[in-house]
C-alpha positions, 0 to 999 in steps of 0.5 A: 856530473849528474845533478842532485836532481836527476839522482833523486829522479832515478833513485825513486823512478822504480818506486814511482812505476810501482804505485802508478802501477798499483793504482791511480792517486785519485783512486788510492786517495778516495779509497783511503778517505782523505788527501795527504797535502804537504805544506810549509813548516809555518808561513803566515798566510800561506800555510800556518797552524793557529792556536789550535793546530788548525791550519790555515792560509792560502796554500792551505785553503786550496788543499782545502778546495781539493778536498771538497772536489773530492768528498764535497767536505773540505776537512779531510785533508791531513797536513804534512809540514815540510820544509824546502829540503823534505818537500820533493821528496815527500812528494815522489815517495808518496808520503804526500799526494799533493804538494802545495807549498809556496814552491816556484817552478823551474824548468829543472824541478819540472823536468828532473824531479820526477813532478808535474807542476800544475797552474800557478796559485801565487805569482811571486818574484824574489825582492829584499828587506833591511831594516828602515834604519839602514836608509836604503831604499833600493836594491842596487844600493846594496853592494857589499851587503851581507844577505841572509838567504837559505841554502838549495834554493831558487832565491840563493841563485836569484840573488847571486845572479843579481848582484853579478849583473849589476856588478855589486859585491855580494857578501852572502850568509847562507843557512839551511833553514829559513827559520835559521835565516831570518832570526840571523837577520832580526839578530843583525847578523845580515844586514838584508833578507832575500826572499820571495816578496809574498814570503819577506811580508810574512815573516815581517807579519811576525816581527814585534815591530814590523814597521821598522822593516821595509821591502825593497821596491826592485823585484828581480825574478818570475816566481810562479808558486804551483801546487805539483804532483807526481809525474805519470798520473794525468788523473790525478794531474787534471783533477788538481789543475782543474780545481785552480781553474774553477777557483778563477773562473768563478771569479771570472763569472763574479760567482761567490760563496755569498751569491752562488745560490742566486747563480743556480736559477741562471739560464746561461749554458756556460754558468749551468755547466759550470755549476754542474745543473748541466751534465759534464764537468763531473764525469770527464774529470772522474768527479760529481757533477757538482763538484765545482758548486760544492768547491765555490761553496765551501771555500769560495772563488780565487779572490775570497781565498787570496783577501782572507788570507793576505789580502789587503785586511791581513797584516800581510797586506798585499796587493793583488797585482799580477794575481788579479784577473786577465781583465783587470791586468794580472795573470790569472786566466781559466781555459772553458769548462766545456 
């Protein structure tokens, strides 16, 4: 039988020659003047509007950063809410030019959806909330459970290959929607939520009483959260993949907004590539020369992006962890801007 994927794929591959034909993605977006980003429906610290219809979090701040490389202004970017049904397709029609999405990459996402995943934003792994009250305090007390968990996903399948594993009954209720999901499991009609664990502290972020809901310590997959783009413009690919590495690297080079300028008088080669006072890093990736200084200086290096948003003085309060530098024991590591 043919997966739903590789239908998707084929259905739409006519339409994907025909736009690469007619033009690179970086060349339709600069000559529109904005970058169409798809995001989430609302997640709070990934991306979510306020108030106000502003949107903000940590996805959102690196459409923001894909922005700046592109025009040196980091509010031409026009949001587009998807939800995990809409967003491979938004992205291989072209409503969107980039999705940046708390969306896990996969070994078939990658090969047959018609996308490229660029480097990981966020290094996840899916885990399980219950209420303090139930007393549980590990997932492999869990058998016989009812878990609440959205349909078509990774999480769905992570969960069932868990519970099998581990030889625990799984008792799973399954909603199309995550919205559908979580007011299920606030409602007590499950008695776990399972989802990434960055995605189980939003959601508790917004309970009335978060403190009566804890995540499970057992993390049970690799999530790695990756903006795509899609398959078949490698411009476009490399101008997205280069923008997380500079975010990183600046904070390899303990560059930030508050102390870039100090880093303009610096006489070391690698700093004054970077930073575009050496020609190089602009015209091999078909951007301004100062595109990395004009990123840093707008929406800051890796570190400042992830501490706004769901770092440790946000109600998600999340530890860095695996999304930490290499040299301070997480993963996150940039090839040379040389």
């Amino acid at each position: 039988m043919i997966s739903k994927y590789r239908v998707i794929f084929i259905i739409t591959s006519l339409f994907l020659t025909s736009h690469i034909q007619a033009g690179s993605t970086l060349d339709a977006i600069k000559k529109r003047g904005n970058l169409i980003c798809g995001v989430s429906t609302g997640l709070p610290g990934f991306s979510s509007p306020d108030s106000k219809g502003n949107w903000k979090g940590l996805d959102v701040d690196f459409c923001k950063a894909v922005s700046v490389a592109l025009f040196g202004n980091k509010f031409r970017v026009k949001y587009v809410s998807l939800n995990a049904q809409q967003r491979f397709t938004a992205l291989q029609s072209g409503e969107i030019d980039l999705l940046s999405r708390n969306t896990t990459n996969t070994l078939s996402r990658d090969t047959s959806t018609g996308l490229n995943f660029t480097y990981p934003i966020y290094f996840d792994g899916q885990a399980f909330m219950v209420k303090k009250a139930s007393g549980v305090k590990s997932a492999k007390e869990l058998s016989g459970a009812s878990v609440c968990t959205q349909q078509g996903t990774t999480t769905e399948l992570n969960m069932a290959d868990y519970f099998r594993a581990n030889k625990m009954k799984l008792r799973p209720v399954v909603f199309e929607s995550n919205d559908e999901g979580v007011q299920a499991f606030v409602k007590g009609r499950c008695d776990v939520l399972t989802n990434d664990a960055s995605g189980l502290a939003a959601e508790r972020s917004k309970f009335k009483k978060p403190e009566d809901y804890i995540i499970l310590p057992e993390i049970i997959s690799k999530e790695p959260l990756a903006p795509a783009v899609r398959h078949g413009d490698d411009e476009w690919y490399d101008v997205v993949k280069w923008t997380i590495f500079a975010l990183i690297n600046a904070e390899e080079l303990g560059i930030t907004s508050k102390n870039l300028d100090t880093f303009k008088r610096s006489k070391d080669p690698k700093i004054k590539r970077f930073l575009g006072k050496t020609p190089g890093v602009g015209k091999s990736i078909g951007l301004d020369e100062k595109w990395v200084y004009n990123v840093i200086s707008k929406v800051g290096n890796y570190g400042e992006i992830f501490e706004r948003n769901v770092g440790s003085e946000t109600p998600l309060n999340l530890e860095r962890g695996l999304n930490n530098l290499w040299t301070k024991g997480g993963l996150l590591y940039s090839p040379p801007f040389k």
